[in-house]
C-alpha positions as YAML, in Angstrom:
chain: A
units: angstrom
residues:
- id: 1
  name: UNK
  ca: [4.72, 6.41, -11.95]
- id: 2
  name: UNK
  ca: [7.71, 8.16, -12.11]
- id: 3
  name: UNK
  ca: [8.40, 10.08, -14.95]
- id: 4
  name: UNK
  ca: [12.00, 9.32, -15.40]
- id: 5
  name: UNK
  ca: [12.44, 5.57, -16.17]
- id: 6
  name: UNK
  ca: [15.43, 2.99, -15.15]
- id: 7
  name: UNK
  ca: [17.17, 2.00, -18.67]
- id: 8
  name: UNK
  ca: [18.30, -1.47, -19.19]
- id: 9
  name: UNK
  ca: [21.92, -1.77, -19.72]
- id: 10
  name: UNK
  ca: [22.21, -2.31, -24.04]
- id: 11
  name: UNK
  ca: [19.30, 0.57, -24.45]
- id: 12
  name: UNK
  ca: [19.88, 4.13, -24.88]
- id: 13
  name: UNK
  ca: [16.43, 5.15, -24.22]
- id: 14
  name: UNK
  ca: [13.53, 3.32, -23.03]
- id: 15
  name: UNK
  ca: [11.97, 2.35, -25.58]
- id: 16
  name: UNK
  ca: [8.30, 2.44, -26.16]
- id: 17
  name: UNK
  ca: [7.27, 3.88, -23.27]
- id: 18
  name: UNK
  ca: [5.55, 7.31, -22.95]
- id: 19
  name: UNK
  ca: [5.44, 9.37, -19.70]
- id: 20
  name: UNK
  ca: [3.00, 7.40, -17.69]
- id: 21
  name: UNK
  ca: [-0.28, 9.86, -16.13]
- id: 22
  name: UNK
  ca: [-1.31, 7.14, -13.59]
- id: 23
  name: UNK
  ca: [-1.34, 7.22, -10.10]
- id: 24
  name: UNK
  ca: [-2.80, 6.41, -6.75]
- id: 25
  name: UNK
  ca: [-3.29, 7.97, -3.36]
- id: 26
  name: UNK
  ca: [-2.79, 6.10, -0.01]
- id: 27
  name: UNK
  ca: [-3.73, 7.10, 3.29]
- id: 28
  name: UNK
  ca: [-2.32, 5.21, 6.61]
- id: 29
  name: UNK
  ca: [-3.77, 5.57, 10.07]
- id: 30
  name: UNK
  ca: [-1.95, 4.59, 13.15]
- id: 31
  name: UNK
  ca: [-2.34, 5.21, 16.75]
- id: 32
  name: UNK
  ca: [0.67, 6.73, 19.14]
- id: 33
  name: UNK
  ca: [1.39, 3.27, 21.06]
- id: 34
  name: UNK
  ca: [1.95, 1.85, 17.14]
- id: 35
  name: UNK
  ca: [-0.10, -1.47, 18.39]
- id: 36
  name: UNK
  ca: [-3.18, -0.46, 16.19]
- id: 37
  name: UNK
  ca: [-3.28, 0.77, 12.62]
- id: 38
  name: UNK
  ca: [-6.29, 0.96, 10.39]
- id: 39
  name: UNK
  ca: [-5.98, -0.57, 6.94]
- id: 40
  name: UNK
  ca: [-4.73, 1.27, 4.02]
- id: 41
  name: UNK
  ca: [-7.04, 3.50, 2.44]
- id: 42
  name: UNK
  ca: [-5.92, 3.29, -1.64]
- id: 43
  name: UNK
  ca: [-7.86, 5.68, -3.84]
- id: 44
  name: UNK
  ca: [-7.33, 4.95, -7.83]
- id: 45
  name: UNK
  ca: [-9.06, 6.80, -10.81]
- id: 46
  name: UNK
  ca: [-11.37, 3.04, -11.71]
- id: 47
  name: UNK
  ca: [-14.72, 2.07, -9.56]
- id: 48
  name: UNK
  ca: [-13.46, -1.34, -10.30]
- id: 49
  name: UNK
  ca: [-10.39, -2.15, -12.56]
- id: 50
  name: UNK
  ca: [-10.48, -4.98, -14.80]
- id: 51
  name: UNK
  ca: [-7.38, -6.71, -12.92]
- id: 52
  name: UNK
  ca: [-10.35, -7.50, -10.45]
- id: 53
  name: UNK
  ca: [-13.11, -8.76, -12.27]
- id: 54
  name: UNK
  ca: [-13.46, -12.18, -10.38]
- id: 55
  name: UNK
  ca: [-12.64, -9.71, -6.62]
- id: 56
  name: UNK
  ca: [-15.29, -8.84, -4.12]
- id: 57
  name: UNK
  ca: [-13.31, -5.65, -3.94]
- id: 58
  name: UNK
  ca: [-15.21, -5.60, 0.00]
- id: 59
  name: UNK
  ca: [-12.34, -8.88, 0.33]
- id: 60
  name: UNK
  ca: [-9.23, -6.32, -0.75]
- id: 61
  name: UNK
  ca: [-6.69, -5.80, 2.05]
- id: 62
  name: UNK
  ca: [-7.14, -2.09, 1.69]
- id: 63
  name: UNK
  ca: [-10.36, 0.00, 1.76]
- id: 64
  name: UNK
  ca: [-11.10, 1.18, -1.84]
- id: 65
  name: UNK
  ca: [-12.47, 4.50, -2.81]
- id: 66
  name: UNK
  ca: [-12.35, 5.53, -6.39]
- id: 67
  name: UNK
  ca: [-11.43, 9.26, -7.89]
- id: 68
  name: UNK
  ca: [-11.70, 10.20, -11.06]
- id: 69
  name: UNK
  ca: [-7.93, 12.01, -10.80]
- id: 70
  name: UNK
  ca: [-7.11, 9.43, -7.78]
- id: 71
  name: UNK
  ca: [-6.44, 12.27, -5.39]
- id: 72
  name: UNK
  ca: [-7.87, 12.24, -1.84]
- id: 73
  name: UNK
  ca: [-11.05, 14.85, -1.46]
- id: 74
  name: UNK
  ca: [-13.18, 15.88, 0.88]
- id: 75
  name: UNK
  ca: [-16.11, 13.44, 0.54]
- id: 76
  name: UNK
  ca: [-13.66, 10.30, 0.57]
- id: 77
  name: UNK
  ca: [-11.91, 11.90, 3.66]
- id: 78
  name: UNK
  ca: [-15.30, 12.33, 5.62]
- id: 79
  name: UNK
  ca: [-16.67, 8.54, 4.57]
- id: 80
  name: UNK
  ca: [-13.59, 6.95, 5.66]
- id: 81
  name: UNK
  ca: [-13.66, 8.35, 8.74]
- id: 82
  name: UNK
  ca: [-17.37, 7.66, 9.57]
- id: 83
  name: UNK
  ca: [-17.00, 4.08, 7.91]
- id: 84
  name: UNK
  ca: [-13.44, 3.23, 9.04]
- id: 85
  name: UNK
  ca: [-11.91, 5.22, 11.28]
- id: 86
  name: UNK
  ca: [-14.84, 5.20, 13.85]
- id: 87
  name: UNK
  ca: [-15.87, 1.61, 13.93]
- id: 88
  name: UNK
  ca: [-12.27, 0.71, 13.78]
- id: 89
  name: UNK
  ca: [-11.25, 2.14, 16.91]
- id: 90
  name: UNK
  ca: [-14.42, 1.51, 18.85]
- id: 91
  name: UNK
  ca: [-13.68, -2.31, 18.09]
- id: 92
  name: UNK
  ca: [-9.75, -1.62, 18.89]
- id: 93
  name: UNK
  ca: [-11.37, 0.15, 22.28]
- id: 94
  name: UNK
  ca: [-14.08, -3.23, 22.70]
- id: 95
  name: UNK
  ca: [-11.33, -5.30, 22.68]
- id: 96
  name: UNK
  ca: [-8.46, -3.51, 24.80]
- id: 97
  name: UNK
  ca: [-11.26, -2.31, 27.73]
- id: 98
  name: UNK
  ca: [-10.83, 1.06, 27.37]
- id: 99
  name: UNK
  ca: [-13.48, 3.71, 26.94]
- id: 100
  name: UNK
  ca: [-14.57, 4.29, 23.47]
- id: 101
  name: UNK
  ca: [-13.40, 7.36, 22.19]
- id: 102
  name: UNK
  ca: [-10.69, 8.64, 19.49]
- id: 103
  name: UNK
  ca: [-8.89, 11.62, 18.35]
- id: 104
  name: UNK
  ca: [-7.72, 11.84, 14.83]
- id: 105
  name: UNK
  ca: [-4.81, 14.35, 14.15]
- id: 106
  name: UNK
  ca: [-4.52, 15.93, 10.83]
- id: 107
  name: UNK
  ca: [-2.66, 18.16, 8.69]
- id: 108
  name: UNK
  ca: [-5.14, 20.81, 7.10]
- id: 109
  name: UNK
  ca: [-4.75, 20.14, 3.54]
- id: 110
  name: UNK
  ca: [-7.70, 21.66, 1.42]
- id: 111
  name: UNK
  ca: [-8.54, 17.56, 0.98]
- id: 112
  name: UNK
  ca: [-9.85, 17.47, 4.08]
- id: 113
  name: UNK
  ca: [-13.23, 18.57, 5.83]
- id: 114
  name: UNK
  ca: [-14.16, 20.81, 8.22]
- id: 115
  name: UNK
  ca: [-14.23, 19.69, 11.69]
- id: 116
  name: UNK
  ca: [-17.47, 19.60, 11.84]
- id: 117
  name: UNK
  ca: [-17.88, 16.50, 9.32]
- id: 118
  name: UNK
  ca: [-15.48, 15.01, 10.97]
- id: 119
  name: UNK
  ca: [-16.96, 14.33, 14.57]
- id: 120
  name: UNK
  ca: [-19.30, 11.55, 15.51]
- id: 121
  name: UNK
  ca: [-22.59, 11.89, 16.37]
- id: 122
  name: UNK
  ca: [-22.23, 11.46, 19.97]
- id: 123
  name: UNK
  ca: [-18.96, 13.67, 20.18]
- id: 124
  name: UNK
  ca: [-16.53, 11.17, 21.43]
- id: 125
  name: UNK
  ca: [-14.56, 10.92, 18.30]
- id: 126
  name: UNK
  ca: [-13.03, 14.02, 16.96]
- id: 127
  name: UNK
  ca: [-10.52, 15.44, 15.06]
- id: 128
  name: UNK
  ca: [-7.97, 18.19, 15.68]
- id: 129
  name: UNK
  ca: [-5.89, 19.69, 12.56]
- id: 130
  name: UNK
  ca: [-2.01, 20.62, 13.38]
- id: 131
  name: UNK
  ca: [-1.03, 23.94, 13.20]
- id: 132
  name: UNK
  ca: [-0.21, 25.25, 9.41]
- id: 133
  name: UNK
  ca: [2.90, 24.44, 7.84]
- id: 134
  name: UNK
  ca: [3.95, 21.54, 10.16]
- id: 135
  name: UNK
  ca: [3.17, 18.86, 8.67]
- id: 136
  name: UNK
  ca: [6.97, 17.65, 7.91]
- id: 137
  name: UNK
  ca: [8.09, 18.68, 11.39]
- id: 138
  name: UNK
  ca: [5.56, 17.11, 13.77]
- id: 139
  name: UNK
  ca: [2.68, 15.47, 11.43]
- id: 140
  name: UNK
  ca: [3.44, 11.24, 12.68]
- id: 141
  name: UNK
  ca: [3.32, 9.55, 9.50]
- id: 142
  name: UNK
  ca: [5.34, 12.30, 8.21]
- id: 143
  name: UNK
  ca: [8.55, 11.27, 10.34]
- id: 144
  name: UNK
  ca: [9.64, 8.00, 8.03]
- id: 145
  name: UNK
  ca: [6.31, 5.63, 8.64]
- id: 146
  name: UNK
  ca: [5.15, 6.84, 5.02]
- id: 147
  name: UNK
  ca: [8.76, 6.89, 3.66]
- id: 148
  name: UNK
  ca: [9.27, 3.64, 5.03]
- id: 149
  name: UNK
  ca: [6.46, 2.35, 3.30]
- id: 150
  name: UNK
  ca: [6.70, 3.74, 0.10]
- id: 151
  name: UNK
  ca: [10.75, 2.14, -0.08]
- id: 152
  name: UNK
  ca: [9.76, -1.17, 1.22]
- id: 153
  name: UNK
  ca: [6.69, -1.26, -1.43]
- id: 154
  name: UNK
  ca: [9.47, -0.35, -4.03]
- id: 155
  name: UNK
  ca: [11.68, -3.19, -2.91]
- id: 156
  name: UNK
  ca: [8.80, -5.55, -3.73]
- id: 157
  name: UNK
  ca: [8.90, -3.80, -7.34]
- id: 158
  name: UNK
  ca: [12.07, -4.62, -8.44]
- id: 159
  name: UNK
  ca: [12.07, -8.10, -6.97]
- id: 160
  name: UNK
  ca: [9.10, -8.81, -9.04]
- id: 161
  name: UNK
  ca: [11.09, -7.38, -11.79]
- id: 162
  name: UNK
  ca: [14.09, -9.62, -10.77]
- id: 163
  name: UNK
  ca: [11.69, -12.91, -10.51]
- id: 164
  name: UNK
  ca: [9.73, -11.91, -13.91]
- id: 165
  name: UNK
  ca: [12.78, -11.67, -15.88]
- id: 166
  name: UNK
  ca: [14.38, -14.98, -14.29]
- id: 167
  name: UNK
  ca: [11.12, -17.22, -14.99]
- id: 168
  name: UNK
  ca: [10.12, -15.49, -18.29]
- id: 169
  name: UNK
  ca: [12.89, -14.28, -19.70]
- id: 170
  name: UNK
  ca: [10.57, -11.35, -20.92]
- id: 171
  name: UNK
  ca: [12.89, -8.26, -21.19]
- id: 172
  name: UNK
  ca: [11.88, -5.54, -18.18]
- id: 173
  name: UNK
  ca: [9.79, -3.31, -20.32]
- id: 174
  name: UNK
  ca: [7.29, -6.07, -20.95]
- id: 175
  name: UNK
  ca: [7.29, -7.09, -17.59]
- id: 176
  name: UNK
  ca: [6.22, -3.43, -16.46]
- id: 177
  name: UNK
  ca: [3.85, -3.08, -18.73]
- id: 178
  name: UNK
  ca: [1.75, -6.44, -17.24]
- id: 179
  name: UNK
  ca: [1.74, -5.14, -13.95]
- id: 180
  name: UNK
  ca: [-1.75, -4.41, -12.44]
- id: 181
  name: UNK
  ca: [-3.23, -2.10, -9.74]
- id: 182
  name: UNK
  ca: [-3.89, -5.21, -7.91]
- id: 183
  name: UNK
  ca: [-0.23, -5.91, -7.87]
- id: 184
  name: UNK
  ca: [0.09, -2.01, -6.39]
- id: 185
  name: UNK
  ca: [-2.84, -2.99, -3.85]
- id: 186
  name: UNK
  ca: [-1.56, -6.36, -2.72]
- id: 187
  name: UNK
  ca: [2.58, -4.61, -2.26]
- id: 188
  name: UNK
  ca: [1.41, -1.57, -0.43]
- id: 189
  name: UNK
  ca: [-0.75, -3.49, 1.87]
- id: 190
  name: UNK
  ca: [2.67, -5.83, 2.54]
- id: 191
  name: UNK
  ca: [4.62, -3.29, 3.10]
- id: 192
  name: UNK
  ca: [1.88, -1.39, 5.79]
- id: 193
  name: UNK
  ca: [2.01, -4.79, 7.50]
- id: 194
  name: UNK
  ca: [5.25, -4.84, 7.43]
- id: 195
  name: UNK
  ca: [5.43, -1.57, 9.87]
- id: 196
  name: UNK
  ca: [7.03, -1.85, 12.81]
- id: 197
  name: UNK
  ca: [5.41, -1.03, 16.28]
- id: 198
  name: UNK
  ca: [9.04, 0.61, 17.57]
- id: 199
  name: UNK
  ca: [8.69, 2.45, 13.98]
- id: 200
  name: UNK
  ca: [5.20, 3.53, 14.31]
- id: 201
  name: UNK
  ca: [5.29, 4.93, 17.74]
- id: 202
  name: UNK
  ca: [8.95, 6.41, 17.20]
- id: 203
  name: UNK
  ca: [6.82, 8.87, 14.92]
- id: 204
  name: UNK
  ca: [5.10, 10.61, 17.27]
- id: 205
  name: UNK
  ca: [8.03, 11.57, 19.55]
- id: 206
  name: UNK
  ca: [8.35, 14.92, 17.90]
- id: 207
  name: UNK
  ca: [4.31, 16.24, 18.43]
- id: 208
  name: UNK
  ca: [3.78, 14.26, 22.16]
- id: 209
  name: UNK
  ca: [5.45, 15.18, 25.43]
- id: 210
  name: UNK
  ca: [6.01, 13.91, 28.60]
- id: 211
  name: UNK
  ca: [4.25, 14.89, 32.16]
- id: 212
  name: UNK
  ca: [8.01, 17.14, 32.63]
- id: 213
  name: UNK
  ca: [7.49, 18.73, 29.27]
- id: 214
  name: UNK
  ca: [9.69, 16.95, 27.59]
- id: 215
  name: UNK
  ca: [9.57, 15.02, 23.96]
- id: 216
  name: UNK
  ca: [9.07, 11.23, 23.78]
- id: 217
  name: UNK
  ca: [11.77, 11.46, 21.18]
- id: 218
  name: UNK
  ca: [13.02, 7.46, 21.56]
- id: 219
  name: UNK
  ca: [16.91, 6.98, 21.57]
- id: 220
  name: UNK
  ca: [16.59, 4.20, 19.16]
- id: 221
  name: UNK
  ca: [16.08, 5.03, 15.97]
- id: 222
  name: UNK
  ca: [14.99, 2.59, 13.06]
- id: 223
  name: UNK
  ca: [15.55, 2.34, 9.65]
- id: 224
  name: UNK
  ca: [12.12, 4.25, 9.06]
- id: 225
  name: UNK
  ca: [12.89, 7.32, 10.65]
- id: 226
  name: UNK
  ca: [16.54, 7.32, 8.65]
- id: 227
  name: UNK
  ca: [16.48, 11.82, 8.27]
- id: 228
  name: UNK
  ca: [15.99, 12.25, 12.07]
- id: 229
  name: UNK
  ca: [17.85, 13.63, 14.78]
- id: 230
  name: UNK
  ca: [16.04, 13.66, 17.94]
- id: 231
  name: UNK
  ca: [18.77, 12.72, 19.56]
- id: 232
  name: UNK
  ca: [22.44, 12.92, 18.84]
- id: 233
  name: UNK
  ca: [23.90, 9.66, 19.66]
- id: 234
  name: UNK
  ca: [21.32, 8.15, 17.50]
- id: 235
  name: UNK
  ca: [22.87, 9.53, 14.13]
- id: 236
  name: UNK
  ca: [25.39, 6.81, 13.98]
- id: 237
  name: UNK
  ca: [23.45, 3.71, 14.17]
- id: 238
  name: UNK
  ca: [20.60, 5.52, 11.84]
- id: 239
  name: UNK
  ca: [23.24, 6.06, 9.06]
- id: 240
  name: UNK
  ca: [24.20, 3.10, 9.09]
- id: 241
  name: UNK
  ca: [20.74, 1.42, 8.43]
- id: 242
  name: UNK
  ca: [20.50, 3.76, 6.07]
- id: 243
  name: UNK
  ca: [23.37, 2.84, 3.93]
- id: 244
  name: UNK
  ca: [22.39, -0.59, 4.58]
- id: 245
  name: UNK
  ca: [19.34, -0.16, 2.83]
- id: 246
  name: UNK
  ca: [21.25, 1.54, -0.18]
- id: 247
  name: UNK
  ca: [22.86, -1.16, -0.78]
- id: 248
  name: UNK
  ca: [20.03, -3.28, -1.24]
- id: 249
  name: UNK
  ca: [19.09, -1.36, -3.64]
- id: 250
  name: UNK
  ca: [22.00, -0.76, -5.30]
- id: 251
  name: UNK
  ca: [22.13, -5.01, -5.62]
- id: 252
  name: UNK
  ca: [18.58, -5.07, -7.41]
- id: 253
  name: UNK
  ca: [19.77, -2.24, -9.74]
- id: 254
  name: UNK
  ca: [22.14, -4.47, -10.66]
- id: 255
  name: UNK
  ca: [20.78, -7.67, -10.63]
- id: 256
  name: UNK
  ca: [18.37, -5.97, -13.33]
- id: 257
  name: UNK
  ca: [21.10, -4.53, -15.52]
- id: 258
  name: UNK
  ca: [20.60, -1.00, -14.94]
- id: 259
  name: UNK
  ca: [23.31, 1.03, -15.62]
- id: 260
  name: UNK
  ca: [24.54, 5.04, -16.14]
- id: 261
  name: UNK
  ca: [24.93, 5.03, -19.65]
- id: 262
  name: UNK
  ca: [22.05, 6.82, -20.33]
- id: 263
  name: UNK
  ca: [21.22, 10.55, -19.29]
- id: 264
  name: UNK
  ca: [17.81, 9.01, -18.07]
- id: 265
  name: UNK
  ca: [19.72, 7.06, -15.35]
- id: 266
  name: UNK
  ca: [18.83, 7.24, -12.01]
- id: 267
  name: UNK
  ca: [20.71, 6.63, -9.09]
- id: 268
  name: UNK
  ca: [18.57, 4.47, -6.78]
- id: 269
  name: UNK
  ca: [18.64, 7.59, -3.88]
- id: 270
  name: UNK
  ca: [17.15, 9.75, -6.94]
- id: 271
  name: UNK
  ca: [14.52, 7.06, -7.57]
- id: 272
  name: UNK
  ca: [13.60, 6.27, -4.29]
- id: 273
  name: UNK
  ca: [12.79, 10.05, -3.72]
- id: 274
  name: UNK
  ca: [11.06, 10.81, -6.89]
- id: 275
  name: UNK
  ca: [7.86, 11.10, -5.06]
- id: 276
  name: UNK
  ca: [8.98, 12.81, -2.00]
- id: 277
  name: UNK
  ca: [7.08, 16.29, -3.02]
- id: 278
  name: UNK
  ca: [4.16, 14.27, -3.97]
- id: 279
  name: UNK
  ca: [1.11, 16.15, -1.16]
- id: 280
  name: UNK
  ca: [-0.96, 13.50, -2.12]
- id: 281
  name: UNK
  ca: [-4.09, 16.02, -2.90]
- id: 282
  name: UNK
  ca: [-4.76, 18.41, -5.89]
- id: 283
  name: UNK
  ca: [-3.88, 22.01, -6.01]
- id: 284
  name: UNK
  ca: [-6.29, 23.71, -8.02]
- id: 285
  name: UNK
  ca: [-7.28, 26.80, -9.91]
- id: 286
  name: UNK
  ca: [-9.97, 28.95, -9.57]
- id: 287
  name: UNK
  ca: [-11.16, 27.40, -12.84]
- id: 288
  name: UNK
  ca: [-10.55, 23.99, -11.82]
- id: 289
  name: UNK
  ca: [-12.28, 24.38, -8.46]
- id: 290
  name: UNK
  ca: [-15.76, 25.14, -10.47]
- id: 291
  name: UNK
  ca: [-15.04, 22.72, -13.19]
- id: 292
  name: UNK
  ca: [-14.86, 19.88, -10.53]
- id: 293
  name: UNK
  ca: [-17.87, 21.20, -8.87]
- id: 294
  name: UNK
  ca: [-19.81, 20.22, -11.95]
- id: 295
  name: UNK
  ca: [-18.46, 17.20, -12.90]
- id: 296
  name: UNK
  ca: [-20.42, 13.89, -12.08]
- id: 297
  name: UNK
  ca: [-19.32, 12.13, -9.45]
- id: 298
  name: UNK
  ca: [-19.82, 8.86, -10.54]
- id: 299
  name: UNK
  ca: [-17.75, 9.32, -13.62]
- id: 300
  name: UNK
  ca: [-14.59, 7.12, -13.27]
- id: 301
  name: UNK
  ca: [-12.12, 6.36, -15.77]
- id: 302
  name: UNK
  ca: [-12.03, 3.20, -16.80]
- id: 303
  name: UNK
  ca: [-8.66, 1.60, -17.32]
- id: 304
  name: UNK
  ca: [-7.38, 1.72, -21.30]
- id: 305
  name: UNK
  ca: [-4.32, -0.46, -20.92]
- id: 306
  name: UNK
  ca: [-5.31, -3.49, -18.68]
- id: 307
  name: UNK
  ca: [-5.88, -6.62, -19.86]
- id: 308
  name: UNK
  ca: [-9.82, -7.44, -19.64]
- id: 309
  name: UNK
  ca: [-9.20, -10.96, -19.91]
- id: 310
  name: UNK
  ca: [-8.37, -12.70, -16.05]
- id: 311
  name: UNK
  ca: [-7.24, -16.05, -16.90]
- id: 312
  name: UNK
  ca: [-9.52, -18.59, -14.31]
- id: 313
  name: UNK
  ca: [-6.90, -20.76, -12.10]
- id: 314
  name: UNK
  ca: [-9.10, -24.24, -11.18]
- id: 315
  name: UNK
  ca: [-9.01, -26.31, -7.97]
- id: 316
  name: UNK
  ca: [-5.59, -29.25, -9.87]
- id: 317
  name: UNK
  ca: [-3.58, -26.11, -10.53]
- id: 318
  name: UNK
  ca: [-4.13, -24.09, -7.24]
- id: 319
  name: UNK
  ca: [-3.43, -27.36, -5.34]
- id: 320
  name: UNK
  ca: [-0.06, -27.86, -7.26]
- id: 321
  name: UNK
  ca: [1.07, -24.71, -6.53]
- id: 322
  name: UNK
  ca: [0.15, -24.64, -3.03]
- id: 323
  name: UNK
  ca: [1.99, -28.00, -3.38]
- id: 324
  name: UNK
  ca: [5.00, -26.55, -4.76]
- id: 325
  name: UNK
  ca: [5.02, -23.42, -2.09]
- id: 326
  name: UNK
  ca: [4.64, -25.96, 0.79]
- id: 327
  name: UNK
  ca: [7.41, -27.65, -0.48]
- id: 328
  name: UNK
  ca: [9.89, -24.49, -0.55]
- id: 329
  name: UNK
  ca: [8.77, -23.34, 3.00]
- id: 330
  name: UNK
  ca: [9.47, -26.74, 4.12]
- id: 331
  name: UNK
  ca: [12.97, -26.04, 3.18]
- id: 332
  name: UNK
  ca: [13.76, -22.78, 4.52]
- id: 333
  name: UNK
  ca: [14.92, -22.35, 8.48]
- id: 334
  name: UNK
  ca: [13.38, -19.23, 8.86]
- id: 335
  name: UNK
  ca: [9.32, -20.36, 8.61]
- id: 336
  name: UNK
  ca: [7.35, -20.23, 11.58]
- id: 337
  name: UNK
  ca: [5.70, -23.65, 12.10]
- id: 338
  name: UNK
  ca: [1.48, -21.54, 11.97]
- id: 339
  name: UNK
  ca: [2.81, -20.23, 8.27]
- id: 340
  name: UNK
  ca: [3.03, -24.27, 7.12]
- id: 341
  name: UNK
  ca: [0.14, -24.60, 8.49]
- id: 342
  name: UNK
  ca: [-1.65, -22.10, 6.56]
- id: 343
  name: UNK
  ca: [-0.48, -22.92, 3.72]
- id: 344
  name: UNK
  ca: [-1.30, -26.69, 4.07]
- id: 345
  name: UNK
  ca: [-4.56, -25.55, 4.77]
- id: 346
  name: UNK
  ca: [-4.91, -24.07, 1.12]
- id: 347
  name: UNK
  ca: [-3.87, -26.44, -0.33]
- id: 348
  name: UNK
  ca: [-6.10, -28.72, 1.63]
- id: 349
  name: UNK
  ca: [-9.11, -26.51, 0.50]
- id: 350
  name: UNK
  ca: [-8.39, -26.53, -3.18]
- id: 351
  name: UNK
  ca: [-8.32, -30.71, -2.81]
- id: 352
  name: UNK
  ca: [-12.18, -30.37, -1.36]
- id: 353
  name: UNK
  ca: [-13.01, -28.14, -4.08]
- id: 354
  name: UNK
  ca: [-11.60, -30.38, -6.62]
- id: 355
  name: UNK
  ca: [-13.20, -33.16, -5.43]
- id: 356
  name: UNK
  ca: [-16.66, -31.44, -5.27]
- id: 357
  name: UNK
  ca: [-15.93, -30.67, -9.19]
- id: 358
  name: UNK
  ca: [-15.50, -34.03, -9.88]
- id: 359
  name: UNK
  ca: [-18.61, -35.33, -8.37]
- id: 360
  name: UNK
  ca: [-21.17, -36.84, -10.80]
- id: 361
  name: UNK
  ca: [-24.81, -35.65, -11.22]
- id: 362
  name: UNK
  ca: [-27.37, -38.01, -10.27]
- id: 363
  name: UNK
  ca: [-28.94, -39.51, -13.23]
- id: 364
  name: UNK
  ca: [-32.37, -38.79, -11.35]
- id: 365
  name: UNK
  ca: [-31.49, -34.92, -12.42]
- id: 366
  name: UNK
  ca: [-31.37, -35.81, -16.05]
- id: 367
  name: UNK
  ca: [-34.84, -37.70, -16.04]
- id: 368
  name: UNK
  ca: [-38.33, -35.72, -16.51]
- id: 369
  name: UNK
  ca: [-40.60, -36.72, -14.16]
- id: 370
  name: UNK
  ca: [-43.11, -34.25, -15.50]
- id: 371
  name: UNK
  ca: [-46.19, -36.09, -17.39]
...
């Protein structure tokens, strides 16, 4: 979390609150076409926070590792490529008709393996690391996908924020302070989906070229790419998405309150880039480097400030709310007619499930028929 906060117009400071030490690492996988990308990969400092007690965390739209720092390391690197990465794109491969094979092209942060590790046993996936200090001029997710990402997940914040404080009337503090990693899980996940093909491929214009040696740089540029110029003629339309975006966010700063009359203010461009210099893997000493080398690996932190208790929703109240959310879509122009049906489907599930809890035991299972 950053560790400047937004201040609620009335406050001078935010009260309470002390810098915050937690964090989490994502990695996203995509392939040059943007048609395939692997799930997030979210790596957090608890084997299994408490926010997912009742979770088969196998069932999470991500793939989970645990860290005792959260940072990305060499052992999670090498089993998410031999767990994921491989039998992901041999299905992708199945199901296209291509030949089964994959390169994976990496940066070569000291988080990552040698390319040894990271080769299949029969040699037709490998991986290839970029030269050094490229990443941020040629390295795909590098060119917007992840800044795209991290903004639209950030969006999702402060509407929950927004919401919270509408149908609670808790002040925004409190509401921060009852957020989970599972609400962190379930919004990055959203906004990974939420990547756009044209976005996705646009990212590799600057590292492929064509058969007349020239760059694949597109001459449409989106809204995740907004710091590029490829091409020229594409500044125009890119600012302008840009600023459109700004905006946005300058409306949920509002809606929330948030104002400069503290010297912890942020403007929402400040906030939005807080994490920008964030490498997403640990630089460490000499010192360090031997002190982690001893450390257990199966020591995880557990998670101090999370409520243990996970309040139990039954089959009445899921089917009212899946009542209540069928009723909204029904309302809105802009729901596609497999999205009702979904939905109805949920709600038609938590009926059966009711109805099963209702059902009486025969009295044949009270009765002894021992002698």
């Amino acid at each position: 979390m950053p560790s400047r906060s937004l201040v609620h117009c009335g406050e001078k400071q935010a009260k309470n609150f002390k810098k915050s030490k937690d964090r989490v690492t994502l990695l996203a996988c995509a392939n040059a076409t943007g048609n395939f990308k692997l799930p997030l990969t979210f790596i957090h400092k608890s084997t299994k926070p408490r926010c997912f007690k009742s979770i088969d965390m196998s069932k999470l739209p991500v793939h989970y590792f645990p860290q005792s720092k959260a940072w990305m390391n060499a052992n999670i690197f090498e089993k998410w490529f031999h767990s994921y990465f491989v039998p992901y794109v041999k299905d992708y491969c199945s199901q296209a008709g291509i030949e089964s094979k994959g390169l994976l092209l990496i940066d070569n942060a000291p988080s990552h393996p040698t390319l040894e590790k990271l080769k299949s046993s029969y040699g037709n996936f490998i991986t290839i690391f970029l030269p050094p200090n490229t990443t941020s001029l040629i390295q795909p997710m590098d060119q917007g996908i992840l800044e795209g990402l991290k903004r639209r997940y950030k969006k999702r914040l402060l509407q929950h924020l927004i919401i919270g404080n509408e149908s609670s009337s808790l002040p925004i503090p409190e509401i921060v302070k009852r957020l989970t990693i599972k609400d962190a899980v379930f919004w990055s996940a959203e906004a990974w989906d939420e990547a756009a093909v044209t976005s996705l491929s646009n990212g590799w214009n600057k590292l492929l070229i064509d058969n007349s040696g020239s760059s694949l740089a597109s001459t449409t540029l989106t809204l995740e790419d907004p710091s590029s110029s490829l091409v020229t003629a594409t500044a125009t339309p890119s600012n302008s998405a840009q600023a459109t975006e700004v905006e946005d966010f300058d409306t949920l700063f509002s809606e929330l309150g948030f104002n400069a009359a503290s010297q912890d203010w942020l403007h929402p461009d400040e906030w939005l880039a807080l994490d920008k210099s964030d490498s997403g893997y640990q630089l460490l000493s000499d010192e360090e480097i031997v002190a982690t080398a001893l450390e257990e690996d199966d020591q995880f932190e557990e998670d101090p400030y999370e409520d243990s208790t996970v309040a139990e929703v039954s089959p009445a109240q899921a089917y009212n709310a899946f009542e209540t959310a069928l009723t909204w879509l029904e309302a809105q122009g802009d729901v596609a007619p497999e999205h009702l049906l979904l939905v109805s489907k949920w709600r038609n599930c938590a009926a059966v499930k009711r109805t099963q809890s209702l059902k009486q035991t025969k009295l044949s299972s009270y009765c002894n028929t021992s002698t």
